[in-house]
Wavefront OBJ file of the C-alpha trace (Angstrom):
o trace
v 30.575 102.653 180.514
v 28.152 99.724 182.389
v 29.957 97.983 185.165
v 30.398 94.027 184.454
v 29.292 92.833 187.643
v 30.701 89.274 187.832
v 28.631 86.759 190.407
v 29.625 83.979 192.442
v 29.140 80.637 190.946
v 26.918 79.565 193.454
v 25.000 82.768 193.503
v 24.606 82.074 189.775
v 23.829 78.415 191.152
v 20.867 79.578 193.727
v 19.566 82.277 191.671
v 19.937 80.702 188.009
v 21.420 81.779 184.924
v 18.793 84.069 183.969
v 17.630 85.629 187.387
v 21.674 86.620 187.234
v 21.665 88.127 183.864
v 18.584 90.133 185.390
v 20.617 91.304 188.375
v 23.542 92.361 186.049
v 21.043 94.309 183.367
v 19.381 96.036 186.480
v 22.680 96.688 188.229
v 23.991 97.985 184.685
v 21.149 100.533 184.482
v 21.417 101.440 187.887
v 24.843 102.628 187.428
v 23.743 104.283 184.057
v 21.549 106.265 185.479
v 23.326 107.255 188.622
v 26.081 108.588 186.566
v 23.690 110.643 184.299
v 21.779 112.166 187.192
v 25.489 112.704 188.914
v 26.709 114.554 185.668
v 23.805 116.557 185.564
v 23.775 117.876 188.968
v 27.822 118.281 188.098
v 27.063 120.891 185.036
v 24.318 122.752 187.446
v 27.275 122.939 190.094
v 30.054 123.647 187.101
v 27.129 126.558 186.084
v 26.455 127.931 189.399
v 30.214 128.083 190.281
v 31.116 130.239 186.912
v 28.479 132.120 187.717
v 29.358 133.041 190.713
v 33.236 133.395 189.666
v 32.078 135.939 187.199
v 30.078 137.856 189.539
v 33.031 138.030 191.884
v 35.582 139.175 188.963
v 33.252 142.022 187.673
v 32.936 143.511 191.722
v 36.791 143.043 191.857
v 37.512 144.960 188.530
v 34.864 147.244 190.256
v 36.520 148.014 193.254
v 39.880 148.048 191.773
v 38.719 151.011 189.387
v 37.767 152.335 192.729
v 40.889 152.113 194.170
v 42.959 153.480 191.038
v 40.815 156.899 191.377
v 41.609 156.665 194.786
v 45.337 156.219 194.731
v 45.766 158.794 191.491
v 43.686 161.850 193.645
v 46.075 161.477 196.407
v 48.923 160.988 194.301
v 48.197 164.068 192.979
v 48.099 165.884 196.305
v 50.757 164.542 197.636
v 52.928 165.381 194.341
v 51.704 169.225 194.805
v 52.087 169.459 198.478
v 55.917 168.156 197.831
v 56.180 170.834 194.810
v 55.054 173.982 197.092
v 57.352 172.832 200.102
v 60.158 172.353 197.607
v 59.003 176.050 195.549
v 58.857 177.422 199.356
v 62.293 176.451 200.212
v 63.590 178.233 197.160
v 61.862 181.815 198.015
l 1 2 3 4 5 6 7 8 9 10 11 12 13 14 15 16 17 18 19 20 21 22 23 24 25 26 27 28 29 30 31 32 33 34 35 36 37 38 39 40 41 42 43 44 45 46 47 48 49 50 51 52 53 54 55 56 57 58 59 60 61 62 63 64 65 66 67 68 69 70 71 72 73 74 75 76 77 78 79 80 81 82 83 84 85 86 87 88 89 90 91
């Protein structure tokens, strides 16, 4: 969406009518293409970010794997260190 850039009446005055339209059209495309440049670097940024995000959730579902392995070996000792104190109580 241009900008309407509305000038003075005695820029308008010094500068005439068409100079002013000039200004406007340039300042209009200016704007144009500072937004199109500015939403392009704002996809690469978007892109890099998800990137990065997705790299981040693949090393956490990594090292929570990791850590289930981890938790169910010493679950498992600590479960049959508990049973052979419990069976050694009983002999």
């Amino acid at each position: 969406m241009p900008v309407t850039v509305t000038l003075s009446s005695k820029l308008q005055g010094t500068l005439g009518q068409d100079v002013a339209s000039e200004l406007v059209e340039y300042l209009n495309t200016v704007d144009t293409t500072s937004r199109a440049e500015m939403r392009e670097v704002m996809d690469l940024n978007f892109a890099r970010f998800a990137a990065k995000l997705d790299q981040a959730k693949a090393e956490v579902r990594s090292d929570m794997a990791t850590l289930r392995a981890e938790m169910i070996k010493w679950m498992f000792l600590f479960w049959a260190t508990t049973g052979l104190a419990v069976l050694g109580l009983y002999r």
